[in-house]
N, C-alpha and C positions, 0 to 999 in steps of 0.2 A: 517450478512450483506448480502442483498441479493439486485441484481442489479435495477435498477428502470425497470418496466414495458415495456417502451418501450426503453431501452439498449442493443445495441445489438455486440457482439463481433467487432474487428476492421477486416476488409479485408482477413488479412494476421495473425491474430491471429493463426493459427493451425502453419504456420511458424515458428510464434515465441515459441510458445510450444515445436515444434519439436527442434526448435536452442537449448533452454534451457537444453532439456534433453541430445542432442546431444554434449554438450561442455561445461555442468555442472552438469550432472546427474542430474538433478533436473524438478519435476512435480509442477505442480500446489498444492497449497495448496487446502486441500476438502473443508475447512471451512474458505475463508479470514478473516471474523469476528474476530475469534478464536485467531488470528497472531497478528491482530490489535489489539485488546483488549489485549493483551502479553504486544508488543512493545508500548502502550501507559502505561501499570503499571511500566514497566521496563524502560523507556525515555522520559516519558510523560511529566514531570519535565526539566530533560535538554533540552527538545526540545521547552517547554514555554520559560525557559532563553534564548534563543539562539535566538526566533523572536521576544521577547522584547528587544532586542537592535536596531529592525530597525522601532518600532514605537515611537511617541513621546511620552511625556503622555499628557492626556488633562485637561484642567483646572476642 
């Protein structure tokens, strides 16, 4: 997964990096893709059930 072209971190992004590691041990993922494609084999199913209950179906 790599960011659109013209995307560009938010403001205060390095802040929030710093918070994270600062009060959860934790860095950035190297690879988002990588995580996402995890948690979509691993939840990808429960997380479909879960927003087909706030659509209708269509005829």
């Amino acid at each position: 997964m790599k960011p659109a072209p013209d995307d560009a971190p938010s403001p205060r992004h390095g802040e929030y990096v710093a918070w994270l590691h600062d009060t959860l041990g934790l860095t950035p993922a190297d690879n988002p893709g990588d995580l996402l494609a995890l948690a979509r084999r691993e939840f990808g199913a429960q997380l479909e059930s879960w927003v087909d209950r706030f659509y209708e179906e269509e005829d």
